[in-house]
N, C-alpha and C positions, 0 to 999 in steps of 0.2 A: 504494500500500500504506500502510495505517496500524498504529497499534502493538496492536490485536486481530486485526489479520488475520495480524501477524508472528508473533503469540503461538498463533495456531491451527496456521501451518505448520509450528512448532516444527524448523526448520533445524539440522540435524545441524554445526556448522562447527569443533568442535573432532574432537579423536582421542582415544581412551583408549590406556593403556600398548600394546594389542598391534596399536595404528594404524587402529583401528577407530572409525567414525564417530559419534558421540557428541552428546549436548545435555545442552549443560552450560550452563546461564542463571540468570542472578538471579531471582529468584519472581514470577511476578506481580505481588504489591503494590508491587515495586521499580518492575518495568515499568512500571508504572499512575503511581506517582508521579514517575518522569522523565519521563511524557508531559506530566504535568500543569505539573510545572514547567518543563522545560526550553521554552521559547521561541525563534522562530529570531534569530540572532546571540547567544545566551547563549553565555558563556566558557564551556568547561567541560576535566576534565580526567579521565581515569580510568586506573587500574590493571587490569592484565586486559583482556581484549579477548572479544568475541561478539556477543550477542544485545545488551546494553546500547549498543555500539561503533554498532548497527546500526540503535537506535532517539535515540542521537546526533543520527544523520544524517540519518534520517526528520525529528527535531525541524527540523533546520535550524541545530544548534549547530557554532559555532565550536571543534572539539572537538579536542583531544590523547588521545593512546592511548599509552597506556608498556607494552608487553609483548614478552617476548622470544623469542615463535616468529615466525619471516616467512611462513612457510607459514600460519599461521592470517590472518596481515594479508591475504594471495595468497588465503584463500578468503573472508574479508569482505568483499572489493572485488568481489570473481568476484558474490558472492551480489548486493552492491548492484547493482552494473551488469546483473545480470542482470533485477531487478525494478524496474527504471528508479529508482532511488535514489541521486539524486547523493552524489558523496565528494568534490566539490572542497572542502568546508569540513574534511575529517579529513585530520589529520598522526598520523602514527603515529611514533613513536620504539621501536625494534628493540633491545631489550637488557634487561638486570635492571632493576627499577625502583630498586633502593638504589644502583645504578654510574648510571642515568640521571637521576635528580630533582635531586643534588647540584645539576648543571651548568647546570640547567634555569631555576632563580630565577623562576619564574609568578609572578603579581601579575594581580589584580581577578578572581580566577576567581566564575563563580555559581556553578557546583555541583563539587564531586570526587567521586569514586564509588572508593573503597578494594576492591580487588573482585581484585585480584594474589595474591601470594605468601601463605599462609597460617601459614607457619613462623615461628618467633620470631628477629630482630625485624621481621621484612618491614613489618607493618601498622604499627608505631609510626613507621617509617623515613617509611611511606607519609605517614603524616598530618605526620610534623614536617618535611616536604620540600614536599609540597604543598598541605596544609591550614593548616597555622598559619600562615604569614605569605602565603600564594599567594590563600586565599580572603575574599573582601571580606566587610566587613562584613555582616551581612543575607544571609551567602549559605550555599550548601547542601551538609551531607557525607553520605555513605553511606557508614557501616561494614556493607560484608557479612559472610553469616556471622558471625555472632555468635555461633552454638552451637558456635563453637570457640574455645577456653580465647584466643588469641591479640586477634580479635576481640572476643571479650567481655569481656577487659580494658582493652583498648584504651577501648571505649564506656563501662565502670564508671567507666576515669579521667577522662573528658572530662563525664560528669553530676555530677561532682563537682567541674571547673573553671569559674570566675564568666565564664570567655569565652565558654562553650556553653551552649545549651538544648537540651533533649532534645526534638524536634518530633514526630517520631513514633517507637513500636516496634512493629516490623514482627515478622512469622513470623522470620526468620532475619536481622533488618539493625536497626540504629539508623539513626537522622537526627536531624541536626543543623542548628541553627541557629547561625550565628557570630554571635556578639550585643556582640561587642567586640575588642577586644586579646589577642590570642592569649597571655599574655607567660609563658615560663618561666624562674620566677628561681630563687631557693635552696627546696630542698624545704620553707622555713617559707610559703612560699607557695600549695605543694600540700597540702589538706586530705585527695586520696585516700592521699597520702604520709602526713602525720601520722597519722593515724588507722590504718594500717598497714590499707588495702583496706577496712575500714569503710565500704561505700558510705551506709548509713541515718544512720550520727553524724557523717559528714561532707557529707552533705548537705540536715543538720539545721544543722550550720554553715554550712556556705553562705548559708544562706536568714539566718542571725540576722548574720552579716559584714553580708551585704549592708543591713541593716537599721540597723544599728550604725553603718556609714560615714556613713548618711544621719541618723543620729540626734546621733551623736556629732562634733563638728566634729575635723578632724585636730590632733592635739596636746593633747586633751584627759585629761588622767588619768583610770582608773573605777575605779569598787573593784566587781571579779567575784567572785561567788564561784559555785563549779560541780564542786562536791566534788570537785576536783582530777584531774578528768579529763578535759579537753579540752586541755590542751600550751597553755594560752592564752601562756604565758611564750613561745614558740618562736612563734604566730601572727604570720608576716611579714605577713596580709595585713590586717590592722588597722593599719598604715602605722605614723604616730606615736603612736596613740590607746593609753598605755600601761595594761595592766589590771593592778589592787594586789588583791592579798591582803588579805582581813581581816583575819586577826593576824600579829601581825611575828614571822617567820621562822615563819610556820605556812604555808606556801603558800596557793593558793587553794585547798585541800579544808582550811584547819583547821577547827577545830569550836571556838567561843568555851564557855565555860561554862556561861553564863547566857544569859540576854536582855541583864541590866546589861551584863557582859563585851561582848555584840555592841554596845552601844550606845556605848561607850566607845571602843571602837575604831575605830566609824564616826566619832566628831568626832574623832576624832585623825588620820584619813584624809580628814576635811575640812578640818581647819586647816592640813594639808599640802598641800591643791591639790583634792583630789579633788570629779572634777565630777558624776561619775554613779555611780549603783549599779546595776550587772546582776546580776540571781539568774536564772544556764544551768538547763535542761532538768533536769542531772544533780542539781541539787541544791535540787529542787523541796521536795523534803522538809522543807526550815529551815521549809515553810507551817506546819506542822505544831509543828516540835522548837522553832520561838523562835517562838512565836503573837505576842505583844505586840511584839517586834523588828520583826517584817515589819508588824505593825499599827498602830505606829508611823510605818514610814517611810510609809505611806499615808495618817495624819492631817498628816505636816509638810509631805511632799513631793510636786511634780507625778508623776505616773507617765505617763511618755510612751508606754508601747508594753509589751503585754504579752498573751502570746500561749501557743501549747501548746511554745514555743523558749526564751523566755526573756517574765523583766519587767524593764523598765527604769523609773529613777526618775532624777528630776531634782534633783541636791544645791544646784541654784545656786538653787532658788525656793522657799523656805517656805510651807506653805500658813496664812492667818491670818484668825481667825474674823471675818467683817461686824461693824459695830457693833449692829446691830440682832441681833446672834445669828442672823441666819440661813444663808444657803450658805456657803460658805468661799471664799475668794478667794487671786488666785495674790500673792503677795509678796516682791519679791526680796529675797536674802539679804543684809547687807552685811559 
């Protein structure tokens, strides 16, 4: 048997409330891509038990099952055994997944499949027991169900964390990619937190962090400005790289006067240290409200990076015209 002929039998192996025989399975596209991925000897781990449990074993994964009816384990194995489908690689663990994962500590899993308890916090419990630190690097999660509020939070928060890629979305499921260090610190480090569920401005941040780290070396000062709405003061995930205000004691949304006013202030925020200028998304508008400001810093200064996120400029290199008057050339500051 393989995983289209599983899909055609459509095996009744759970029960509905009045113990009646039932198919209850992941979609399709699920099936379809645990076939594709799952390889024999991949680690794997899942919440929930069925038709997934069953194409597991079909792969030939080394697979754990965390669910807590026995009698559905008793018809899994009846149905494998029956269609000559070994289950010497499936352990099952019999009980709640939030009293079983605690005890469990998994480590190098390839894929997790969230696919259990739908209530709140079942799926958050799911992933911070077996996904965050269980699943390796480069490896693969299934949020099911996702058109319930539990699940679909669950996925909003993880496409807004720099550990996860979003690899595919499915009819009813997210996939993920573990793309680093799971790591949860102080909610100045969660952008879906900051932004209080903003999935689009926080992972509009994401994308400019991640840009930022690589631009800005750790410990550098910047002077942001982002009409004072991004929490840039509370951004834990800028490490050391601290971002100033244009004007003193005007946060990062003040508004200078003038152009002179913004110009003043920026040497005043270079004689102080500062390395870089970002002008955020939010406060694209200065293009406009200080024309000569911004057109300024792009006669003096390199502009390293600038995008529909943010632009960044380089305060440590002046730009200084050839002797012949022609292109302009990079010049450090001193």
């Amino acid at each position: 048997m393989n995983v289209d002929e599983l899909l055609v039998e459509r095996p009744m192996l759970q029960r509905d409330h009045l113990g009646q025989p039932a198919y209850w399975a992941v979609a399709e596209d699920v099936a379809k891509l645990l076939d594709q991925t799952v390889v024999p000897g991949s680690r794997t781990l899942e919440t929930g038990a069925g038709i997934s449990t069953v194409i597991f074993a079909l792969k030939g994964a080394e697979h754990l099952c965390v669910v807590p009816d026995a009698r559905l384990v008793d018809r899994i194995v009846a149905f494998c055994r029956d269609r000559g489908i070994s289950t010497d690689k499936l352990s099952f663990e019999v009980g709640r997944s939030e009293d079983v994962l605690p005890r469990l500590h998994p480590v190098d899993l390839d894929v997790v499949l969230i696919d259990g308890g739908h209530a709140f916090p079942i799926p958050f419990l799911d992933w911070y027991y077996a996904a965050r630190t269980g699943l390796r690097s480069g490896g693969t999660l299934v949020i099911d169900d996702i058109q319930l509020w539990t699940g679909h939070l669950l996925s909003d928060f993880l496409r807004c964390e720099p550990g996860w890629r979003l690899s595919h979305e499915l009819v009813k499921s997210s996939v993920f990619e573990k793309t680093g260090n799971a790591f949860l610190g102080d909610w100045t480090a969660q952008l879906f937190v900051i932004f209080d569920g903003d999935v689009e401005k926080a992972l509009r941040m994401k994308n400019s962090v991640s840009d930022l780290r690589t631009l800005i070396p750790d410990g550098s000062p910047f002077i942001a400005i982002d009409d004072g709405q991004l929490m840039l003061e509370h951004l834990g995930m800028l490490e050391q790289r601290r971002p100033l205000p244009l004007l003193e004691g005007g946060g990062h949304g003040g508004k200078p006067a003038d152009d002179s006013a913004a110009v003043r202030n920026l040497e005043r925020l270079r004689a102080e240290g500062a390395k870089y200028l970002v002008i955020f998304w939010p406060a694209f508008w200065w293009f406009d409200q200080y024309r000569d400001f911004v057109a300024g810093l792009g006669q003096r200064f390199a502009r390293v990076a600038g995008d529909d996120d943010m632009v960044v400029f380089d305060l440590r290199v002046e730009l200084v015209a050839s002797s012949d008057g022609g292109d302009r050339q990079a010049g450090t500051v001193k």
